[in-house]
PDBQT receptor file of N, H, CA, C and O in Angstrom, charges set to zero:
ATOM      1  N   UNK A   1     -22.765 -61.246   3.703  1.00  0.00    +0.000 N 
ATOM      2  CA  UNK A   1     -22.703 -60.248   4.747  1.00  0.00    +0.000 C 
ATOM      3  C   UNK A   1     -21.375 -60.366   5.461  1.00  0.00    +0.000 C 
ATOM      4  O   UNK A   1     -21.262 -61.461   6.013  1.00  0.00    +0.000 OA
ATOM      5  N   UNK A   2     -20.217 -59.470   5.631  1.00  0.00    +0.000 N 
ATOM      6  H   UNK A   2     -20.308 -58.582   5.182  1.00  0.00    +0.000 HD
ATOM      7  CA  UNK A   2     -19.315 -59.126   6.286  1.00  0.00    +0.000 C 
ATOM      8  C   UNK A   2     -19.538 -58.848   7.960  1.00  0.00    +0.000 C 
ATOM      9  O   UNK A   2     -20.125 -57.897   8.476  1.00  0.00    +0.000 OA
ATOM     10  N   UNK A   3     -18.963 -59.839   8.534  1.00  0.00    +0.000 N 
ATOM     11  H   UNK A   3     -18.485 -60.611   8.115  1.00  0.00    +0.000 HD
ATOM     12  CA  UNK A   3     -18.875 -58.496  10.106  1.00  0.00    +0.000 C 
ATOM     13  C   UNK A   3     -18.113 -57.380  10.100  1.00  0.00    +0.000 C 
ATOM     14  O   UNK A   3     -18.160 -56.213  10.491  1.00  0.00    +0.000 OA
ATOM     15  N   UNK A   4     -17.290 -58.232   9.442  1.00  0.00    +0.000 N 
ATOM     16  H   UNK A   4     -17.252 -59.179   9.124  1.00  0.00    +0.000 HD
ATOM     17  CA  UNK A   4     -16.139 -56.875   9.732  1.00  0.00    +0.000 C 
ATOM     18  C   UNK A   4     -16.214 -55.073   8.521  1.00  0.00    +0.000 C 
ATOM     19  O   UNK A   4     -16.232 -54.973   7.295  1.00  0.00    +0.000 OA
ATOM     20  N   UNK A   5     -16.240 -53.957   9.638  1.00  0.00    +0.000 N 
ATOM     21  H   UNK A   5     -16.226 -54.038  10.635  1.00  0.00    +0.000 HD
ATOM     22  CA  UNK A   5     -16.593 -53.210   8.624  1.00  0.00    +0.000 C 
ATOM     23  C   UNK A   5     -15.831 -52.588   7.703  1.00  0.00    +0.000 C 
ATOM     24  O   UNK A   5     -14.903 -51.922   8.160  1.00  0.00    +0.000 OA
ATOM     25  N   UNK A   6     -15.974 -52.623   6.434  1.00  0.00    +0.000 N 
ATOM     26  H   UNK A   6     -16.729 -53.164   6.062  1.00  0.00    +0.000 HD
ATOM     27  CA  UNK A   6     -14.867 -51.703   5.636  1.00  0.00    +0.000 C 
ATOM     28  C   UNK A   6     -14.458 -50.453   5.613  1.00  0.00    +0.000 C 
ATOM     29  O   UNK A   6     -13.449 -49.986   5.086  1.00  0.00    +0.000 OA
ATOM     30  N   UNK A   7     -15.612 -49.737   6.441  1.00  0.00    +0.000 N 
ATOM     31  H   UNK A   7     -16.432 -50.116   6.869  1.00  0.00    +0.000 HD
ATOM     32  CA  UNK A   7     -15.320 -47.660   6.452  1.00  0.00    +0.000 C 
ATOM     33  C   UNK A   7     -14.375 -47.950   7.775  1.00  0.00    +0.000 C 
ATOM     34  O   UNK A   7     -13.513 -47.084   7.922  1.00  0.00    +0.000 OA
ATOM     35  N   UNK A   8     -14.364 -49.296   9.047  1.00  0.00    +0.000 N 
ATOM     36  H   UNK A   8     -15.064 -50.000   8.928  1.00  0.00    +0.000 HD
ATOM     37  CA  UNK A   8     -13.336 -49.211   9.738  1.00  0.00    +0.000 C 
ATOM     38  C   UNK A   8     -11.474 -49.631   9.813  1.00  0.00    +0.000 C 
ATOM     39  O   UNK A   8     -11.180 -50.781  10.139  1.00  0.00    +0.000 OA
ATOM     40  N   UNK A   9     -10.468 -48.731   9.525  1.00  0.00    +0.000 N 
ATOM     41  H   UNK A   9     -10.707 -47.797   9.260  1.00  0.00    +0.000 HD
ATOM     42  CA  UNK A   9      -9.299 -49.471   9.924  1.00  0.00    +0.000 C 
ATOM     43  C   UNK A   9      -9.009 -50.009  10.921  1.00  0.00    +0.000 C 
ATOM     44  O   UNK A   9      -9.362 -49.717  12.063  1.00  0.00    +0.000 OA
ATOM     45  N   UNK A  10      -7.998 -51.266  10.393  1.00  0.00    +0.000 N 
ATOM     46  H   UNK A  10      -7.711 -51.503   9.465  1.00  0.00    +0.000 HD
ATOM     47  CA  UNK A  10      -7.998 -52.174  11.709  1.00  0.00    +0.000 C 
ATOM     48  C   UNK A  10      -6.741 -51.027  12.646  1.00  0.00    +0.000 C 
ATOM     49  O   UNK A  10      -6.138 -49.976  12.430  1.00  0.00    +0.000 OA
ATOM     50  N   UNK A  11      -6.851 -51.869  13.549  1.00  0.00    +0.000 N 
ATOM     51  H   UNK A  11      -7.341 -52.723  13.725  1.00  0.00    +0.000 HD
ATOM     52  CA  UNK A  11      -6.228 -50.930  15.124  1.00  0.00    +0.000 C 
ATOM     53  C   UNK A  11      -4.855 -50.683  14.584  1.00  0.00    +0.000 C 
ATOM     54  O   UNK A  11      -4.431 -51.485  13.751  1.00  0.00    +0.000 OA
ATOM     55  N   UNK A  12      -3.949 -49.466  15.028  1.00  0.00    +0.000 N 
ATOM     56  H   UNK A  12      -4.293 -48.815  15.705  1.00  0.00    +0.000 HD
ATOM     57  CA  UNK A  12      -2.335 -49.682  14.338  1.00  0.00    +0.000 C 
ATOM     58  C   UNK A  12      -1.536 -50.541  15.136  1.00  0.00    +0.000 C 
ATOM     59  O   UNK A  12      -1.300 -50.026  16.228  1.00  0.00    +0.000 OA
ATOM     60  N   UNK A  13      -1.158 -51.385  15.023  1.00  0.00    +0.000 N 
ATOM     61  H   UNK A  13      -1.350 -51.804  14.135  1.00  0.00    +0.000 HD
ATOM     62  CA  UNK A  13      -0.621 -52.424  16.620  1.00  0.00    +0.000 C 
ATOM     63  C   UNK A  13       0.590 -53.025  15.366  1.00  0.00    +0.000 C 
ATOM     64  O   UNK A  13       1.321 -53.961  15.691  1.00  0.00    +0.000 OA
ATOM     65  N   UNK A  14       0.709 -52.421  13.994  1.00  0.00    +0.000 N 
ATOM     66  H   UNK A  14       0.115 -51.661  13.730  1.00  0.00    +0.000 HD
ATOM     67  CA  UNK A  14       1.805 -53.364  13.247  1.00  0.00    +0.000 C 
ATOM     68  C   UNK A  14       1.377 -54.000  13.092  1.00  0.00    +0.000 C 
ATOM     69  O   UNK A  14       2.391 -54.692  12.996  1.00  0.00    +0.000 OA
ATOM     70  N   UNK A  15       0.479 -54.801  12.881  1.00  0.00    +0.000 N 
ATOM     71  H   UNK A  15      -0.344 -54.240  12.959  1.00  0.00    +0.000 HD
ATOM     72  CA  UNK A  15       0.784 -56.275  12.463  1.00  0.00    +0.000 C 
ATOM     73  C   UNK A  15      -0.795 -55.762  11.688  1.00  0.00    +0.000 C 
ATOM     74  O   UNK A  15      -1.516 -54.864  12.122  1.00  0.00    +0.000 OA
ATOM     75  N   UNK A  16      -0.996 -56.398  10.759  1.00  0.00    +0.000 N 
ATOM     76  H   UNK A  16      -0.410 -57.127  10.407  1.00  0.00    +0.000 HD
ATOM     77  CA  UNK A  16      -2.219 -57.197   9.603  1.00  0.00    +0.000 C 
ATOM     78  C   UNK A  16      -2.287 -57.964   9.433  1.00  0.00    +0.000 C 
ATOM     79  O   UNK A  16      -1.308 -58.532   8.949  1.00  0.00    +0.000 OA
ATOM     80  N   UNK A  17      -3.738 -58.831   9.717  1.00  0.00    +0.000 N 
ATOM     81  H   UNK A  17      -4.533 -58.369  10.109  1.00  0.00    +0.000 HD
ATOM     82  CA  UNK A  17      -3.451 -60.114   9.935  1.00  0.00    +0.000 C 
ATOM     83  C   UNK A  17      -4.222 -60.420   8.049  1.00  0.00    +0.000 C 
ATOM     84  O   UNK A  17      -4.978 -59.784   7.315  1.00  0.00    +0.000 OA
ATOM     85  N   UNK A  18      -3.304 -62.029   7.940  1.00  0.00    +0.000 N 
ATOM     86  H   UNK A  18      -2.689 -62.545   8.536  1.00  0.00    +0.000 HD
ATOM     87  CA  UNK A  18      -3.817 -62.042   6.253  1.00  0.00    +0.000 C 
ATOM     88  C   UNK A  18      -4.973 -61.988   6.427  1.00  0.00    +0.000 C 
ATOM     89  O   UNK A  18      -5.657 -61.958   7.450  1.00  0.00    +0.000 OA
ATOM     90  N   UNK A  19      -5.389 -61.962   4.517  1.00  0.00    +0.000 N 
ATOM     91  H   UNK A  19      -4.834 -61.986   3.686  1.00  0.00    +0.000 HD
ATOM     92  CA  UNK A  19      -7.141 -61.506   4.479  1.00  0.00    +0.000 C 
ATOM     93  C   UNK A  19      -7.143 -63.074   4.318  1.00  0.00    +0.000 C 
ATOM     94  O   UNK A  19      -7.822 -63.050   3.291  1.00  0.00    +0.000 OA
ATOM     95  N   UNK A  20      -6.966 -64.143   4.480  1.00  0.00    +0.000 N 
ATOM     96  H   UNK A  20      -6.414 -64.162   5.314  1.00  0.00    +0.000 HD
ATOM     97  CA  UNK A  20      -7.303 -65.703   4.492  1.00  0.00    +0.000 C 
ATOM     98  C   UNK A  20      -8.064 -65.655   5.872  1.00  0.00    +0.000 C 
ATOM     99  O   UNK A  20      -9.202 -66.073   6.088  1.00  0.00    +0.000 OA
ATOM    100  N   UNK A  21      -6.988 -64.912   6.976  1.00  0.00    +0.000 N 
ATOM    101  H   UNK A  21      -6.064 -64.572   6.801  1.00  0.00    +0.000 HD
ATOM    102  CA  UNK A  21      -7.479 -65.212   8.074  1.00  0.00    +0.000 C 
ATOM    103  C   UNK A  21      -8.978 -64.492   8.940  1.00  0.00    +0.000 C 
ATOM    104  O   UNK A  21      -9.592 -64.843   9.947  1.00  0.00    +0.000 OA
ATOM    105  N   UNK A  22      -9.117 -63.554   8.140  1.00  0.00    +0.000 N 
ATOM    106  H   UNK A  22      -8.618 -63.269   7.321  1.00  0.00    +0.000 HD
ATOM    107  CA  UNK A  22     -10.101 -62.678   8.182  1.00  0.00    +0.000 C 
ATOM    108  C   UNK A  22     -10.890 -63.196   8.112  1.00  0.00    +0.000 C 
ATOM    109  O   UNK A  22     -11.627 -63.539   9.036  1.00  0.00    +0.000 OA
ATOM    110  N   UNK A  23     -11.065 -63.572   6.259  1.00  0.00    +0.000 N 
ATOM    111  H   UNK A  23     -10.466 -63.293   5.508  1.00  0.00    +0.000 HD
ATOM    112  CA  UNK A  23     -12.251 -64.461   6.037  1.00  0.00    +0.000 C 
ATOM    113  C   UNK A  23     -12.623 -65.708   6.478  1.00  0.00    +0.000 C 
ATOM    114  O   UNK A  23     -13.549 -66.468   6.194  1.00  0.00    +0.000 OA
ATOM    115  N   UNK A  24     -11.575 -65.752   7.330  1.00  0.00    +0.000 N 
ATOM    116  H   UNK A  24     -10.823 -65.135   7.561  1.00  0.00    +0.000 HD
ATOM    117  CA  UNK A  24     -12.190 -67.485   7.933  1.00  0.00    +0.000 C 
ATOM    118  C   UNK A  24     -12.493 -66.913   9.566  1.00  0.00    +0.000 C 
ATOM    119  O   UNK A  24     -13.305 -67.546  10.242  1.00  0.00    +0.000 OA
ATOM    120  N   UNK A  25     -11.979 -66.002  10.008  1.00  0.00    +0.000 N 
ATOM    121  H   UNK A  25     -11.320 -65.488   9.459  1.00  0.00    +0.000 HD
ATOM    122  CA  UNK A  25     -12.894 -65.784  11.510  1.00  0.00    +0.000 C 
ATOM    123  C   UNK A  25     -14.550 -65.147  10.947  1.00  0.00    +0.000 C 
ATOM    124  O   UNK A  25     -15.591 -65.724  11.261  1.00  0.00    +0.000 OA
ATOM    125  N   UNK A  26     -14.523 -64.118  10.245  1.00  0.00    +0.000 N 
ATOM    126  H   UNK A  26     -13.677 -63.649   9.989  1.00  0.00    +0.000 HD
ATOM    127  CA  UNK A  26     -15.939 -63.733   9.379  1.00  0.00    +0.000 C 
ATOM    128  C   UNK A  26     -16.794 -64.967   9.462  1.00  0.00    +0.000 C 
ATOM    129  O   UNK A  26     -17.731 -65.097  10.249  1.00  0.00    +0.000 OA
ATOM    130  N   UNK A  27     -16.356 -65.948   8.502  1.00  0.00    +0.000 N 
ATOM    131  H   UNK A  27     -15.594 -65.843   7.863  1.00  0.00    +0.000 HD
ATOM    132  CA  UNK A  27     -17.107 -67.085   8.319  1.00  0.00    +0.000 C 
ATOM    133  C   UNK A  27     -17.483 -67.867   9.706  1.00  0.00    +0.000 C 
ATOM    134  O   UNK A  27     -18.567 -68.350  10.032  1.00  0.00    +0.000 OA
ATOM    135  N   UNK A  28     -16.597 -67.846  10.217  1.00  0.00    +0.000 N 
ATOM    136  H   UNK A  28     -15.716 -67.454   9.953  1.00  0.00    +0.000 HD
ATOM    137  CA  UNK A  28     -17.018 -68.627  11.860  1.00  0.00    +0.000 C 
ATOM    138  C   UNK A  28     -17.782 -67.700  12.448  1.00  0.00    +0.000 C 
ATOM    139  O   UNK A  28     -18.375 -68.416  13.255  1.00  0.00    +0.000 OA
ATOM    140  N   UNK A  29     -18.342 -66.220  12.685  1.00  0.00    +0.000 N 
ATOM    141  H   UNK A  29     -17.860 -65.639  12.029  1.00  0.00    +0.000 HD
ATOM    142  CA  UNK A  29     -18.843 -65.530  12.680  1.00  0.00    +0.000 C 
ATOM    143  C   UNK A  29     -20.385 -65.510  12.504  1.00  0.00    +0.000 C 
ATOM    144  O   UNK A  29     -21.272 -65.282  13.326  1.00  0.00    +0.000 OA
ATOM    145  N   UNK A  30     -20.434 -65.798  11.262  1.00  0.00    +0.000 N 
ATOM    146  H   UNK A  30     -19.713 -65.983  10.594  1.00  0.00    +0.000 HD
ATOM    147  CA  UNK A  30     -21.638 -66.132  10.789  1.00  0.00    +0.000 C 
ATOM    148  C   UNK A  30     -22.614 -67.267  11.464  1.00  0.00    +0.000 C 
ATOM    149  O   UNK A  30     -23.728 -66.952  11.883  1.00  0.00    +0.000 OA
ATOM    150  N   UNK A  31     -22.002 -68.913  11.557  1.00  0.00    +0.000 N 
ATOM    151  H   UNK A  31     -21.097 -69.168  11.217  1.00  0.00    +0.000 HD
ATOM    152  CA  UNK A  31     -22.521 -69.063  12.096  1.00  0.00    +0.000 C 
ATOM    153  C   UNK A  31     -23.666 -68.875  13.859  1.00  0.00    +0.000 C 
ATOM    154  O   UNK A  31     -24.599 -69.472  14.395  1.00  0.00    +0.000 OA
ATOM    155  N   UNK A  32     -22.998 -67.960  14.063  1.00  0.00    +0.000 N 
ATOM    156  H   UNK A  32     -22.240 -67.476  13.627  1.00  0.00    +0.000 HD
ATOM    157  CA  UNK A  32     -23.145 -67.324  15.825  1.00  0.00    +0.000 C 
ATOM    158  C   UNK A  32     -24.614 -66.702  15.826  1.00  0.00    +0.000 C 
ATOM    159  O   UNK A  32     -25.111 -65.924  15.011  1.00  0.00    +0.000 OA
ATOM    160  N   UNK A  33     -25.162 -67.261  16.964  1.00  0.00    +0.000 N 
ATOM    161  H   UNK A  33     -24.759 -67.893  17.626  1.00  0.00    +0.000 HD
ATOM    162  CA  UNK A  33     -26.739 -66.860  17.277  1.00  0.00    +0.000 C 
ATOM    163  C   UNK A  33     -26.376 -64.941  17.491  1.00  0.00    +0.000 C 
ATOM    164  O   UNK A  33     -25.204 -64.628  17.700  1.00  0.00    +0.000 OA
ATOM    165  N   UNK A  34     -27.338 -63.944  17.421  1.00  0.00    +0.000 N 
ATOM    166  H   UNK A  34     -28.290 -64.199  17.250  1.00  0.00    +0.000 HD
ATOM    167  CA  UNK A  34     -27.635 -62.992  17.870  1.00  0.00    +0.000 C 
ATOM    168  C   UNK A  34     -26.923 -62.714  19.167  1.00  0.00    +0.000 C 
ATOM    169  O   UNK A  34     -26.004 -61.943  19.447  1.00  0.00    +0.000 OA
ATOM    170  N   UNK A  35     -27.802 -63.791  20.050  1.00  0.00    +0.000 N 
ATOM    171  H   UNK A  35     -28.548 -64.417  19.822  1.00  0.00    +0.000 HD
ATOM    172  CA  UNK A  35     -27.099 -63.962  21.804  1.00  0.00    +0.000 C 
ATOM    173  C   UNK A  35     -25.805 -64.452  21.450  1.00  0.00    +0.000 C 
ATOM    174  O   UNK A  35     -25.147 -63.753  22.220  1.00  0.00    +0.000 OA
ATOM    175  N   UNK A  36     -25.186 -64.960  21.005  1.00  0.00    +0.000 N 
ATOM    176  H   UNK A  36     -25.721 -65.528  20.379  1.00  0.00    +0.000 HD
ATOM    177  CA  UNK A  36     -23.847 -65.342  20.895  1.00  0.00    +0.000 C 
ATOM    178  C   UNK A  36     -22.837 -64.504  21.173  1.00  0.00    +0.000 C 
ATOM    179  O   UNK A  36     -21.971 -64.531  22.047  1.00  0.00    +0.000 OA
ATOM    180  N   UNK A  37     -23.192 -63.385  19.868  1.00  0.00    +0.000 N 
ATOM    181  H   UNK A  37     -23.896 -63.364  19.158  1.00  0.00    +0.000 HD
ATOM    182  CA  UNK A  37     -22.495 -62.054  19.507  1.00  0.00    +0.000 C 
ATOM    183  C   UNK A  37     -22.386 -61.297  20.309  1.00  0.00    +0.000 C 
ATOM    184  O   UNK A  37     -21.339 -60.789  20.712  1.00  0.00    +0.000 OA
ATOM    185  N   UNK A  38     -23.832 -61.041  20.788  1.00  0.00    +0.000 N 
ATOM    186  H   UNK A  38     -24.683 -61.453  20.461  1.00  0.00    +0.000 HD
ATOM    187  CA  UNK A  38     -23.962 -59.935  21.786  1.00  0.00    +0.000 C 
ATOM    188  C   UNK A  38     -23.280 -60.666  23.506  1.00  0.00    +0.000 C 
ATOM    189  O   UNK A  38     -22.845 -59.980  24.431  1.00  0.00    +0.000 OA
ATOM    190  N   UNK A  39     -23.369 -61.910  23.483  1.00  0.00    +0.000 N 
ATOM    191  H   UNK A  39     -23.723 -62.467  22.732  1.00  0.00    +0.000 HD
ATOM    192  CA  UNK A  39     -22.096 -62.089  24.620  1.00  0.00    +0.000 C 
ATOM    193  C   UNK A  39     -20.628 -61.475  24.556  1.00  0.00    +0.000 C 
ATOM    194  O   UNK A  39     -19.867 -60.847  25.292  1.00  0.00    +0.000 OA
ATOM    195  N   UNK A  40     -20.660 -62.114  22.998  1.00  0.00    +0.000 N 
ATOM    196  H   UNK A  40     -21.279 -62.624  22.400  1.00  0.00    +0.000 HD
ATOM    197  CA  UNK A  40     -19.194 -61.798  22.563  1.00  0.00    +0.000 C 
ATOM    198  C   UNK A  40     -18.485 -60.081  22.590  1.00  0.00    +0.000 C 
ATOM    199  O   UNK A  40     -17.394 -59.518  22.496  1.00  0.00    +0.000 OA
ATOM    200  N   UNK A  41     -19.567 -59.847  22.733  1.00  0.00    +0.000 N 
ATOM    201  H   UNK A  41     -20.453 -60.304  22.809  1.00  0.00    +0.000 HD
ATOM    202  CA  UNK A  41     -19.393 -57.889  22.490  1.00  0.00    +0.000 C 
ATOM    203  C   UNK A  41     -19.132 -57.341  23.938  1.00  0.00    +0.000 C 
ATOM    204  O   UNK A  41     -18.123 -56.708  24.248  1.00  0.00    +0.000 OA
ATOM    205  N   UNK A  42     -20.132 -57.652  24.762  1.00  0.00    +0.000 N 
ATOM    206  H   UNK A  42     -20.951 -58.167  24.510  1.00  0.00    +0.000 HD
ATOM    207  CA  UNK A  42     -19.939 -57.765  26.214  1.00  0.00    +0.000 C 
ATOM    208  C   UNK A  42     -18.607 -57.879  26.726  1.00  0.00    +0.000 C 
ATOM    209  O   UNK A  42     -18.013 -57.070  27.438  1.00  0.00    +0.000 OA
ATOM    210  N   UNK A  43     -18.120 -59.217  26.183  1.00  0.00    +0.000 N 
ATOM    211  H   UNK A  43     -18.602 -59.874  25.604  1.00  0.00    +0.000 HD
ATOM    212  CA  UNK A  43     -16.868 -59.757  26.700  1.00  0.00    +0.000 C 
ATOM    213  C   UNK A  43     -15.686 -58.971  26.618  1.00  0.00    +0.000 C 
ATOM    214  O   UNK A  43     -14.759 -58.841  27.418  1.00  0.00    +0.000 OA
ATOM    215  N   UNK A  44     -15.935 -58.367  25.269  1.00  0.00    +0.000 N 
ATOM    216  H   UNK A  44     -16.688 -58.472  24.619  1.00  0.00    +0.000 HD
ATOM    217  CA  UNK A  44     -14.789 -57.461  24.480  1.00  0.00    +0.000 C 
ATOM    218  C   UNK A  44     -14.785 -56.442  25.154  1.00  0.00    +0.000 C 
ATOM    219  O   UNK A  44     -13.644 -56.405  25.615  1.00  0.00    +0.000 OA
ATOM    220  N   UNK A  45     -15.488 -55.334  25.617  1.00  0.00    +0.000 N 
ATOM    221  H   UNK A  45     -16.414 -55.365  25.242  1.00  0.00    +0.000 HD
ATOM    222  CA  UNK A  45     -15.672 -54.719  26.569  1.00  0.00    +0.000 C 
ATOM    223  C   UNK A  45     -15.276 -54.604  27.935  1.00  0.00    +0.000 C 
ATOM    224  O   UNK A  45     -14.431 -53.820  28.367  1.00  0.00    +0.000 OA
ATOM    225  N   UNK A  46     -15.884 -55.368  28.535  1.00  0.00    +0.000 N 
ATOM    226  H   UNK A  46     -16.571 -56.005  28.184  1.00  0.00    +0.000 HD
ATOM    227  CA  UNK A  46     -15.496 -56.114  29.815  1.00  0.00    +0.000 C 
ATOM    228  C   UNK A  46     -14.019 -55.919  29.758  1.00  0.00    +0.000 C 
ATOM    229  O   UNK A  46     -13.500 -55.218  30.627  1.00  0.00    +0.000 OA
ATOM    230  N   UNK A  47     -13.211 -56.519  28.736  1.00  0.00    +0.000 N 
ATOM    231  H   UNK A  47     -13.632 -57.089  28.030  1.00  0.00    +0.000 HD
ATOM    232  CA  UNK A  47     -12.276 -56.746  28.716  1.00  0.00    +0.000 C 
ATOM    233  C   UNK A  47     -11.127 -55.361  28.255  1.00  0.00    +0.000 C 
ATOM    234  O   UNK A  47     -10.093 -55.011  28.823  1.00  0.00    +0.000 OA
ATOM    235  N   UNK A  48     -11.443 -55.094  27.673  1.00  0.00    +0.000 N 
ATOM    236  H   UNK A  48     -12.284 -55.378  27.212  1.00  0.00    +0.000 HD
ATOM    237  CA  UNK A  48     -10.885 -53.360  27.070  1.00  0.00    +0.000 C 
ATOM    238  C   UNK A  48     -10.215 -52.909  28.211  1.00  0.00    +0.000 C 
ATOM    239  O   UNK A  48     -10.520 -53.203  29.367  1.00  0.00    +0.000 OA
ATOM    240  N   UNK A  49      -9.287 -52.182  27.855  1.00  0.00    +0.000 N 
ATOM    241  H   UNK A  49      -9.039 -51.943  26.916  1.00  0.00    +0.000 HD
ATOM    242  CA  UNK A  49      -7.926 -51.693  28.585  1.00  0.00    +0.000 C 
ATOM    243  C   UNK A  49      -8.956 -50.031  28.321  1.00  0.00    +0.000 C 
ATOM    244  O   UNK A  49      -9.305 -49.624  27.213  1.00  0.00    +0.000 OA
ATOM    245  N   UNK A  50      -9.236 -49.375  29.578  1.00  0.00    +0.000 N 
ATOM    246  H   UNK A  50      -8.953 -49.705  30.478  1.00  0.00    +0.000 HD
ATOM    247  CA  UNK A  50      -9.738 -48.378  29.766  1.00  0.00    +0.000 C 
ATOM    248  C   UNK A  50      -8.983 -47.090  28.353  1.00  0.00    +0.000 C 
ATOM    249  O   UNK A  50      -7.776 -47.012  28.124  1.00  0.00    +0.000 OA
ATOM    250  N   UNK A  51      -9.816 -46.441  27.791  1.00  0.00    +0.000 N 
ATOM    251  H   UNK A  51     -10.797 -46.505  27.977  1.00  0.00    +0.000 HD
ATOM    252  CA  UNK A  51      -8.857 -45.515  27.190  1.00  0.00    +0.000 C 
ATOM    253  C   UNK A  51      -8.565 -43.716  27.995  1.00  0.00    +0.000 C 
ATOM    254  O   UNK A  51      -7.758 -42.937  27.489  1.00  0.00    +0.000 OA
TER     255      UNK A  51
């Protein structure tokens, strides 16, 4: 199972980060409780530069 989704491109900001590094935040990913994530989503939010 992927987090990350494939129908999404990543943001245009220049830069791509390698697919080594991908698959190793993914994988750290995985281990993460439900509540983990859903903190983590929160946070991201929270944090977001208004559009």
């Amino acid at each position: 199972m992927s987090v990350l989704p494939s129908s999404t491109p990543p943001p245009s900001t220049g830069y791509t980060p390698p697919l080594e590094l991908l698959q190793a935040a993914d994988d750290m990913l995985l281990g993460d409780s439900p509540g983990e994530l859903a903190d983590a989503g929160r946070a991201y939010i929270a944090d977001a530069p208004p559009k």
